[in-house]
C-alpha positions as CSV (number, residue, x, y, z in Angstrom):
1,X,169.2,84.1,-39.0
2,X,167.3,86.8,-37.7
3,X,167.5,90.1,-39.5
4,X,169.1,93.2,-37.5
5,X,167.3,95.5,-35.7
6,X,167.6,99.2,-34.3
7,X,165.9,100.0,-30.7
8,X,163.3,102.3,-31.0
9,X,162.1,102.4,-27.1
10,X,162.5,101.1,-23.9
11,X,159.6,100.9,-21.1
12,X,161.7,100.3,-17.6
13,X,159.7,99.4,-14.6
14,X,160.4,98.0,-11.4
15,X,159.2,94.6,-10.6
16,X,159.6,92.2,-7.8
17,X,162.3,90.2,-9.8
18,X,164.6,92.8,-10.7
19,X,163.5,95.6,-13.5
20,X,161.1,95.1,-16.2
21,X,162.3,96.3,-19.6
22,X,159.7,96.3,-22.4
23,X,161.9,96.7,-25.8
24,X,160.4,98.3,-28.8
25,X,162.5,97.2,-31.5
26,X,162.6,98.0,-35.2
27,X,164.0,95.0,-38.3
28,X,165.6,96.0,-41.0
29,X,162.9,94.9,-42.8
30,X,160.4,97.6,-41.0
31,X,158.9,95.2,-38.8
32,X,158.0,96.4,-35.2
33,X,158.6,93.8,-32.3
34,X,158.3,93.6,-28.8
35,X,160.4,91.6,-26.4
36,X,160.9,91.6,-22.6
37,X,163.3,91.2,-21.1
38,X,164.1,91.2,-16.7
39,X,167.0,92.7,-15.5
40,X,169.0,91.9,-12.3
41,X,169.3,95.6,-10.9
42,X,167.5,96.6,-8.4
43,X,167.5,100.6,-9.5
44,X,167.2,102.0,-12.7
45,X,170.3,103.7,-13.9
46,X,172.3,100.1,-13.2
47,X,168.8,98.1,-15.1
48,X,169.8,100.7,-17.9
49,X,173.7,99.9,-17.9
50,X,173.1,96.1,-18.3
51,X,170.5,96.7,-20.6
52,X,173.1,98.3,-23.1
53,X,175.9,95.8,-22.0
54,X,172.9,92.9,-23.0
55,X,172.0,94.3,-26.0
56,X,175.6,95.4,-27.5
57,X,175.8,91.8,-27.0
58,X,173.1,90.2,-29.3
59,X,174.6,90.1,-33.0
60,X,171.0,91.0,-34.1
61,X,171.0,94.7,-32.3
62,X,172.7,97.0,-34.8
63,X,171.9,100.5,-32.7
64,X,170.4,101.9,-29.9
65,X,171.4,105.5,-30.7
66,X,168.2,106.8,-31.3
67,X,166.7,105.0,-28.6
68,X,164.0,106.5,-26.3
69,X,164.1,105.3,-23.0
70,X,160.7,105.9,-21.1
71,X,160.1,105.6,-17.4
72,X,156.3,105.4,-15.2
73,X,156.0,108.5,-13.2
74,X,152.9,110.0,-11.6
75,X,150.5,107.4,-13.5
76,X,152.7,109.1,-16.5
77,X,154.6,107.9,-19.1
78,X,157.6,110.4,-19.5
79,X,161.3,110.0,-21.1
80,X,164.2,109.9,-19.4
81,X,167.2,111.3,-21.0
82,X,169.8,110.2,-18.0
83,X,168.8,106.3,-18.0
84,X,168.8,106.9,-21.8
85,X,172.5,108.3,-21.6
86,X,173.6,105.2,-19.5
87,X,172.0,102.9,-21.8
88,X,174.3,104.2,-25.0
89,X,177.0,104.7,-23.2
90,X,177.0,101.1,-21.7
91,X,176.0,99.8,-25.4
92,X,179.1,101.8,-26.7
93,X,181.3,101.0,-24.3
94,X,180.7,97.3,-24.0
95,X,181.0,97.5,-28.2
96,X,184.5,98.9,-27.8
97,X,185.5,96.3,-25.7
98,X,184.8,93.8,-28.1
99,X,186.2,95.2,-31.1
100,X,189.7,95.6,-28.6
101,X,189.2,92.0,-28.0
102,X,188.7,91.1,-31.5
């Protein structure tokens, strides 16, 4: 069983598959890990949305509330509070709708 994890970042980039999302990820036993993951959106707010709907998902992903979500812009790395937004709100949405199912 794989310990549980908190999200730390998110790196989202467009790619020729979809959108690129480069996860930053925190155990519980203070381990950092990497994992990437591409999604089937081709802009970034709906990447963002099925990113949290993915992740609320795993049984491994305890949080993404403090989670930065960072975006390339201008040769810059810079963080995006709106994509962020989408990306809890997805993850706490799709959360709710399994605990109604439950």
């Amino acid at each position: 069983m794989r310990l549980r994890a908190a999200f730390e970042q998110v790196f989202l980039a467009r790619g020729s598959g979809g959108v690129e999302a480069l996860l930053v990820l925190v155990r519980e036993s203070g381990a950092r890990e990497r994992e990437t993951l591409v999604l089937a959106a081709s802009e970034l707010p709906l990447a963002a949305a099925l990113l949290g709907r993915t992740l609320a998902r795993r049984d491994d992903v305890e949080s993404v509330a403090s989670c930065r979500v960072r975006v390339r812009r201008g040769g810059a790395l810079v963080d995006d509070a709106a994509l962020g937004e989408e990306l809890r709100s997805a993850f706490d949405g799709e959360r709710r709708r399994a605990g109604d199912e439950a």
